[in-house]
N, C-alpha and C positions, 0 to 999 in steps of 0.2 A: 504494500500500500504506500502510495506517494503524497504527501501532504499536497493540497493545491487550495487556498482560498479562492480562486477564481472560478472551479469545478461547481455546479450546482451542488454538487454530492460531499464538497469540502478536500474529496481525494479521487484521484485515480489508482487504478488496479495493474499492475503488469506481472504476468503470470509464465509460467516455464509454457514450452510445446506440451505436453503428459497432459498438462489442465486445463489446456485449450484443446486440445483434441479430446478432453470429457467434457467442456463445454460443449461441442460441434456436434457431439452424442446426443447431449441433452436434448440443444435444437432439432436435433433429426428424430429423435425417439419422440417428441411433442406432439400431442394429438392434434387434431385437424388437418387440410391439407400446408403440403410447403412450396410456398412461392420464392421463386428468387428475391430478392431488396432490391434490385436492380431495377428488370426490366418487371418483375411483377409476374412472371409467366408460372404456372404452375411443373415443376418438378417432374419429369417425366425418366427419369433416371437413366435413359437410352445416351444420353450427350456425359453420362458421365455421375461422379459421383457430388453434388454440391460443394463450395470450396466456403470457408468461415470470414465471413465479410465484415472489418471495420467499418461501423456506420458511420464515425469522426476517423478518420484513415490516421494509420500511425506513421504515414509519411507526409504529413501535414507539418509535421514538427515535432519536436522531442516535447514540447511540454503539454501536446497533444495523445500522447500515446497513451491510449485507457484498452485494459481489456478486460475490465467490467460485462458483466453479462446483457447491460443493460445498450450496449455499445457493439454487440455481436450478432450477428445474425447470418443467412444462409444466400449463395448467390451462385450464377453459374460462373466457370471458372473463365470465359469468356466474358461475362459482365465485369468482374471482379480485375479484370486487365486492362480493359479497355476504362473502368472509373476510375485507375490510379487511384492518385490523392486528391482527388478531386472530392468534395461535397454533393450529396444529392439534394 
């Protein structure tokens, strides 16, 4: 946990691969359908297996980097290359 008075949350989170890939679990294992963040398309699992999308991208800046669960979400690996660091 990273102190940040500027974060709504007062910190950001930055977490190893192991607990981002049990995050990415999470997301997938969630009920309802899974859309990409991106383009919004529903998850058809043929193009692939969903890739774990920074909703604030961690190449925004370093005092941007959250990976908070609240800041994660599911996307094609295609959407997720072509958003860079960009914002949606």
């Amino acid at each position: 946990i990273i102190e940040d008075s500027h974060h709504p949350r007062g910190y950001r989170e930055w977490v190893g691969r192991r607990e981002l890939a049990r995050r990415k679990k999470e997301l997938m294992e969630a009920p309802g359908p899974k859309r990409c963040y991106v383009c919004h398309a529903l998850f058809t699992f043929v193009e692939g297996e969903p890739t774990l999308e920074h909703i604030i991208p961690k190449g925004a800046g370093g005092s941007n980097h959250d990976d908070h669960r609240e800041n994660l979400a599911l996307s094609h690996w295609r959407c997720n290359v072509s958003k860079g660091s960009s914002r949606i």
